[in-house]
C-alpha positions in Angstrom: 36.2 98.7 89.6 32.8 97.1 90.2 29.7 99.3 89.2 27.6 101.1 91.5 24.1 99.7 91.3 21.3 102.1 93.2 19.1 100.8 96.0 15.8 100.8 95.4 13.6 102.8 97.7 12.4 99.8 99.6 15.9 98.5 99.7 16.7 102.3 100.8 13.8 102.2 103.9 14.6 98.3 104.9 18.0 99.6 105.7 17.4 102.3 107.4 14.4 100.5 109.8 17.0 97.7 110.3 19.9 100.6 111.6 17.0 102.5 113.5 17.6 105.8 111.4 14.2 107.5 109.5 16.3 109.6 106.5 19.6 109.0 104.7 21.1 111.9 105.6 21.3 110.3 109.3 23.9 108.0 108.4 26.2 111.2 108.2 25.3 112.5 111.6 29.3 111.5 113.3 30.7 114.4 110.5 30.7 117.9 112.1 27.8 119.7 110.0 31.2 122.5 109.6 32.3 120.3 107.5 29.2 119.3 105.5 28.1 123.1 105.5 31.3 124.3 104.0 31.5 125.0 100.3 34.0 123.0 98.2 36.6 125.6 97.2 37.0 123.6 94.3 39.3 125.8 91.5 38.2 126.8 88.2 38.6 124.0 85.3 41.6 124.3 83.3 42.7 122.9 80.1 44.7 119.8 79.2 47.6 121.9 78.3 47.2 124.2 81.3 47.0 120.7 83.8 50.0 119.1 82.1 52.3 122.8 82.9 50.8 122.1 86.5 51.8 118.4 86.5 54.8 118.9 85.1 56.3 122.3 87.7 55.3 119.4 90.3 57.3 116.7 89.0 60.7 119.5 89.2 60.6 119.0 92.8 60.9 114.8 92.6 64.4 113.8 93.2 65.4 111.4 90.9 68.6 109.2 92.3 70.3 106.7 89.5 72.1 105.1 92.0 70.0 103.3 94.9 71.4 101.3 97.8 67.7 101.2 99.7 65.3 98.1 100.0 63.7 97.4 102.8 60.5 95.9 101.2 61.0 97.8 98.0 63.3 96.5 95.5 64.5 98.3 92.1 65.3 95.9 89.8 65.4 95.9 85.7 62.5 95.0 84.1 62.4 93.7 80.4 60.9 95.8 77.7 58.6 93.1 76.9 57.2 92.5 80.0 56.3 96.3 80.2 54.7 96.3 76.9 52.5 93.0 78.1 50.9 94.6 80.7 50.7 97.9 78.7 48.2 96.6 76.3 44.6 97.6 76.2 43.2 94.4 76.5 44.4 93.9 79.7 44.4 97.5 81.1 41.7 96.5 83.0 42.5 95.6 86.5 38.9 93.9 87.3 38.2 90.9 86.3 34.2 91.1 84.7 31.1 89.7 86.7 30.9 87.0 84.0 34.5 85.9 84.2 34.7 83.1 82.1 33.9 85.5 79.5 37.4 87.5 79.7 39.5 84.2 78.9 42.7 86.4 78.5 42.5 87.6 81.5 41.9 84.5 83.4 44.8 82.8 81.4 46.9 85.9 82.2 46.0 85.1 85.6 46.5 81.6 85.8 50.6 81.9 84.8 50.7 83.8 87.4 49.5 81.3 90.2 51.2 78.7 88.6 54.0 80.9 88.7 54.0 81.3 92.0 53.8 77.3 93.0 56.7 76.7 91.2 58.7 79.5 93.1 57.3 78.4 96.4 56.8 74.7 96.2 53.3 74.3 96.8 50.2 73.1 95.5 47.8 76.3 95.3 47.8 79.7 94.7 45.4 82.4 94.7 45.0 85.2 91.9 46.9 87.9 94.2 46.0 89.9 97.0 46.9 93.7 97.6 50.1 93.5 99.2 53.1 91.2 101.0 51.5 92.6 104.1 48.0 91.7 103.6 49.1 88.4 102.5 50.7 88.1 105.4 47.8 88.9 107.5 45.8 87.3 105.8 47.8 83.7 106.6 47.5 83.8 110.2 43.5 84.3 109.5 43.7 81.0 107.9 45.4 79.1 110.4 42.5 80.2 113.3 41.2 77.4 114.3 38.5 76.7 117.3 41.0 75.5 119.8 44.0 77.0 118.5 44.0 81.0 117.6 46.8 82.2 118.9 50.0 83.3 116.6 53.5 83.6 117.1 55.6 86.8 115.1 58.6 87.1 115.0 59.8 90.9 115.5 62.4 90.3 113.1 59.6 91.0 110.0 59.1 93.7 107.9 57.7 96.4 109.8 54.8 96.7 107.5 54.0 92.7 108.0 54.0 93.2 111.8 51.6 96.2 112.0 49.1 94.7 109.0 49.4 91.6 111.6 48.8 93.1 114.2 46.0 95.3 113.2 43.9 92.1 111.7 44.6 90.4 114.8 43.5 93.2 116.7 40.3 93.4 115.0 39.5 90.1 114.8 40.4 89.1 118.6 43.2 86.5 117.6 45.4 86.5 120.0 49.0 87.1 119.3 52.8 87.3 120.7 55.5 89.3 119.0 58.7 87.2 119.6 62.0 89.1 120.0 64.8 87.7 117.6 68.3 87.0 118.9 71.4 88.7 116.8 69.0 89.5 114.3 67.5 85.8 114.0 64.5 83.4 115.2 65.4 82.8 118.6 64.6 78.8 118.5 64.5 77.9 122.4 62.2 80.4 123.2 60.2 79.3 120.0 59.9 75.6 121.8 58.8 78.0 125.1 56.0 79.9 123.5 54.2 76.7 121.4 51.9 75.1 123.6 47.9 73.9 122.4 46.8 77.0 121.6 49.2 77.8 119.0 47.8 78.1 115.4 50.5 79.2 113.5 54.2 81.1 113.6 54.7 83.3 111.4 58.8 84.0 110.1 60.3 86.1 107.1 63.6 84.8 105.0 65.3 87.0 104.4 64.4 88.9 107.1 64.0 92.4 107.7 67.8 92.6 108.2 68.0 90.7 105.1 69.7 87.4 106.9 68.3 83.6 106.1 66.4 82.3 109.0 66.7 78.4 109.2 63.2 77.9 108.6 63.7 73.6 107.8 64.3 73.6 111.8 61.2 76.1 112.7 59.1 74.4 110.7 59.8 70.8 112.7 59.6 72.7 115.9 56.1 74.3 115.3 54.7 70.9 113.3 55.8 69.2 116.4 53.6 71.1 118.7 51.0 71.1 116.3 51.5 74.8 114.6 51.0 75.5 111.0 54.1 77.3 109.5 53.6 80.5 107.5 56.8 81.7 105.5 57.1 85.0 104.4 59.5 85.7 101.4 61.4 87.3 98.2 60.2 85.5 95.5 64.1 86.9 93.5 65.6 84.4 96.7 63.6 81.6 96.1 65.7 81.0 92.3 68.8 80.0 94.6 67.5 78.5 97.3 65.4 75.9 99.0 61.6 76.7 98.4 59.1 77.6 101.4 57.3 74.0 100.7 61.1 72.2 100.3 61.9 73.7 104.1 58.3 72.9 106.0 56.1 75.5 105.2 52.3 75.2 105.3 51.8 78.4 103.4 54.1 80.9 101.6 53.1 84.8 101.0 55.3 88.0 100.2 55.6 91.0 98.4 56.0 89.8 94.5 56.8 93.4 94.0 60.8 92.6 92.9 59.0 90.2 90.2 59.1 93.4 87.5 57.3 95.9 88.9 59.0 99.2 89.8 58.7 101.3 92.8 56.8 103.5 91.1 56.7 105.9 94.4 55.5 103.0 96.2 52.9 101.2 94.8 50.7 99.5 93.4 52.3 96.2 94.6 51.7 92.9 94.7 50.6 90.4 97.5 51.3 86.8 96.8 49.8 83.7 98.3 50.4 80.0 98.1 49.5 76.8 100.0 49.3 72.9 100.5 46.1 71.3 99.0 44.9 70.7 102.4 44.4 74.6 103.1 42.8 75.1 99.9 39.5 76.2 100.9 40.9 78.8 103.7 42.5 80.5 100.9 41.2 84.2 100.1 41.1 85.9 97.0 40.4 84.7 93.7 41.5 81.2 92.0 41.9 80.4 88.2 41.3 76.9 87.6 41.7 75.1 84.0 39.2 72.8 82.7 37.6 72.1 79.7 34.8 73.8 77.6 31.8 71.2 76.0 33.6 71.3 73.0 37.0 69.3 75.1 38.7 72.5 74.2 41.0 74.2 77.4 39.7 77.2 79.2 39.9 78.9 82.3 37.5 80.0 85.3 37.4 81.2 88.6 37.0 78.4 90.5 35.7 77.2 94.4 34.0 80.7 94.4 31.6 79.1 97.2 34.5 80.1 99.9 34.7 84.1 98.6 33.0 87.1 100.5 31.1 88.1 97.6 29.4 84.6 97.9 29.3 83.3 101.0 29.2 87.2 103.1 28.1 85.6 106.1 30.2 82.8 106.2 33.5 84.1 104.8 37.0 84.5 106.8 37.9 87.2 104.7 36.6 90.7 102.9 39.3 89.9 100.1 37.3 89.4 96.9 39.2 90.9 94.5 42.5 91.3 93.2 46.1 92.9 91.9 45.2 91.4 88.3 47.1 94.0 86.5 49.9 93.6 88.4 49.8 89.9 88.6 50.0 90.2 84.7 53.3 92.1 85.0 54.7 89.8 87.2 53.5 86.9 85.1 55.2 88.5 81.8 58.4 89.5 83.7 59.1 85.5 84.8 58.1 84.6 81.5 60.7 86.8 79.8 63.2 86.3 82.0 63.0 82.1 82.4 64.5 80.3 85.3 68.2 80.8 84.3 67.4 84.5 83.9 65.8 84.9 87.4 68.8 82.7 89.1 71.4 85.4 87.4 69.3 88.1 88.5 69.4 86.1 92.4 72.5 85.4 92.0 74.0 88.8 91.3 71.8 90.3 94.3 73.8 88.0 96.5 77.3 88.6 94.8 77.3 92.4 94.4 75.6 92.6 98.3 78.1 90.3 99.9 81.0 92.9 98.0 79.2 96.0 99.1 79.3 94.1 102.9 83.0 93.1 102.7 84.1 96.8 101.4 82.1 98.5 104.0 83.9 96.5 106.8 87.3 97.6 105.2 86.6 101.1 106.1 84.9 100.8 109.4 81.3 99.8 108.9 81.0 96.4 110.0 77.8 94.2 110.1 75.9 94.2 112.9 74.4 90.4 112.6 76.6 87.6 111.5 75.0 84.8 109.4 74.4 83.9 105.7 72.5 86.9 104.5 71.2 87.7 100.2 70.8 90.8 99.1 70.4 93.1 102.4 72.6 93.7 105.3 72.4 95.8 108.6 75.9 97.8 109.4 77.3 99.9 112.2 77.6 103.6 111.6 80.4 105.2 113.4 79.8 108.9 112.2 75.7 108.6 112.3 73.6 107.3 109.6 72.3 111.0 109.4 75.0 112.3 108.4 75.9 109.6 106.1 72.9 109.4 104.4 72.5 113.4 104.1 76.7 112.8 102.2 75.5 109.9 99.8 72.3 112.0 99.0 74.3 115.2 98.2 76.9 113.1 95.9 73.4 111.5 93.6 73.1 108.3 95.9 70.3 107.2 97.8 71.9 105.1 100.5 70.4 102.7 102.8 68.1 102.6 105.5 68.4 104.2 108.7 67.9 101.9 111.1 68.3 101.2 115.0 70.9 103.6 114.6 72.5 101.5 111.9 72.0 101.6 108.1 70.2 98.3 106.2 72.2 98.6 103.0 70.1 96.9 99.8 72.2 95.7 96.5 70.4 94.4 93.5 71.4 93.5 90.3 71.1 97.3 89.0 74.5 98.1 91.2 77.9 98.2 89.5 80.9 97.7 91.3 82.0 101.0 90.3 78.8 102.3 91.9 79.6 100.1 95.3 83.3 101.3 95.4 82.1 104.9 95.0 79.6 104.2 97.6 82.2 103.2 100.0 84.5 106.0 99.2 81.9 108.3 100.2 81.3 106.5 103.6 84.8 106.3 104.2 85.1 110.1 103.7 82.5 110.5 106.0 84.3 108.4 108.8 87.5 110.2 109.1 85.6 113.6 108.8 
């Protein structure tokens, strides 16, 4: 990350006069002096062989399933050779893009497919070079909408979990008001959408696929807020958008999600991905970094960060946001992964999400799981559980399989192109088993 460059004494006193503390060792005076007092029980060092017998008796205790029927935000899906050996090379291993940017023209380029990348997917004009998660991206939207006599945000309940309490938090701490808005049978409740806009509406934020994994008809939303004045912030799965309409196509002002499905792996859950996109006219209310292309004095093409003048790290005082950096290393896998697969490849990969979850849906039903929200739905789906999800879930896991999701006493169910039909039907079986125990 960024080096750490010591304050001079001066520096050191001005501070501390301006906090009204005389010493240093004031601005610890909230720990319990327990804590500071206590040695470290820090063990002996060991050698490299002796740390890789430790690391390795830790990793007997992972579980490792080969068959996964769980999404909920987290999405394993196959990633090309090539677009892990991309991001594995050593010039790029470097997730932080140098002081003197322009420098590192790579890495800017690197970044650069990725936010064009990401305009094409969601139909808009601008992206940013990545923030640290969907969630934050999220967040981070509604922060852009604010405006002097319109601050308040509408959420729909029927987001990621995550989204809603990242939401919530930055709205919390930055006094925007908000309303969570309860969905009805798993979707945006529209009339009570027309109830809640009124003047001091900034935005509305809404996930397709939802949570429960179900389209939203965002076309409609997005003429409902725009009517009343409300900006229009889609949240999404960027595998979706290769098979249908794109956030810009149905309305939206600004589009953000988890790009986490675009090639990286779960990787015990994380480091992911935040993407962030907008119309040209929100350009400047956009955090993070942006790669822009020009050319050098020679006419040649190259690449810097551009409109800096709206970042934290330049304008402190006068920023909306703390976000400076960003995923880089991440953004490069995603980058490689789109790039290896091409837009037939990612459309296969959609379209088998869809397929394979629609048979896992209608097999399920056969046996006495039915779906709890009816409506066109991709790759996720929320069913009844007659027996428990417990002690469904506890069956699947015994057998090798790491079923879906409990939730609101049902199970969200997740299908991705890595599922066979023999895996589905086996699945099933197992459920089914379960039912007439």
């Amino acid at each position: 990350m960024g080096g750490y460059i010591p304050m001079a004494r001066c520096e050191q006193e001005e501070m501390l006069a301006e906090l009204g503390l005389s010493k240093m060792e004031d601005l610890f005076t909230e720990v319990p002096k327990e804590l500071l007092a206590a040695p470290l029980e820090m063990p002996k060092g060991k050698s490299e062989y002796e740390v890789r017998r430790i690391m390795e008796d830790f990793g007997r205790d992972n579980k490792i399933f080969k068959t996964c029927f769980r999404g909920a935000g987290a999405y394993r899906h196959y990633a090309p050779a090539i677009a892990k050996h991309v991001s594995a090379k050593e010039t790029f291993l470097t997730a932080y893009t140098p002081y003197q940017a322009e420098i590192s023209q790579g890495g800017l380029q690197a970044i650069f497919e990725f936010q064009t990348d990401i305009c094409v997917l969601t139909g808009m004009d601008i992206s940013n070079a990545s923030v640290y998660d969907g969630a934050t991206a999220a967040a981070e939207a509604i922060v852009m909408c604010r405006e002097r006599k319109r601050e308040k945000a509408l959420i729909y309940s029927n987001c990621n979990p995550d989204t809603l309490s990242v939401a919530e938090t930055y709205c919390k701490c930055q006094d925007i008001p908000y309303e969570i808005l309860p969905a009805k049978d798993g979707l945006v409740d529209k009339e009570l959408l027309k109830e809640k806009l009124d003047e001091t509406v900034s935005c509305v934020l809404v996930q397709s696929p939802n949570y429960y994994g179900m389209f939203e008809g965002v076309e409609e939303v997005s003429e409902i807020a725009h009517a009343a004045g409300a900006k229009v912030i889609h949240s999404g799965n960027p595998i979706a958008m290769a098979i249908i309409n794109s956030p810009g196509e149905m309305g939206a002002d600004i589009a953000v999600g988890e790009a986490q499905p675009l090639g990286l792996s779960l990787a015990y859950g994380g480091p992911y991905l935040g993407y962030m996109a907008c119309r040209e006219a929100l350009m400047r209310r956009l955090p993070g970094r942006i790669v822009g292309q020009t050319v050098d004095e020679n006419g040649e093409r190259c690449f810097v960060l551009t409109m800096q003048a709206r970042e934290q790290h330049i304008r402190r005082e006068k920023a909306s946001s703390s976000i400076c950096s960003n995923q880089a290393l991440c953004a490069l896998a995603a980058s490689a992964y789109i790039a290896s697969m091409g837009p037939e490849g990612l459309r296969c990969v959609a379209q088998q999400c869809y397929d394979k979850a629609h048979y896992a849906a209608q097999r399920l039903e056969e046996v006495g799981y039915k779906r709890r929200h009816q409506g066109e739905f991709f790759h996720e789906f929320l069913t009844e559980c007659p027996p428990g999800p417990e002690q469904v879930l506890q069956k699947l896991e015994a057998e090798g399989i790491l079923g879906g999701l409990a939730v609101d006493g049902g199970i969200l169910w997740c299908c991705t192109e890595m599922n066979t039909r023999a895996e589905i039907n086996r699945m099933v079986a197992i459920c089914e088993e379960v039912a007439l125990i």
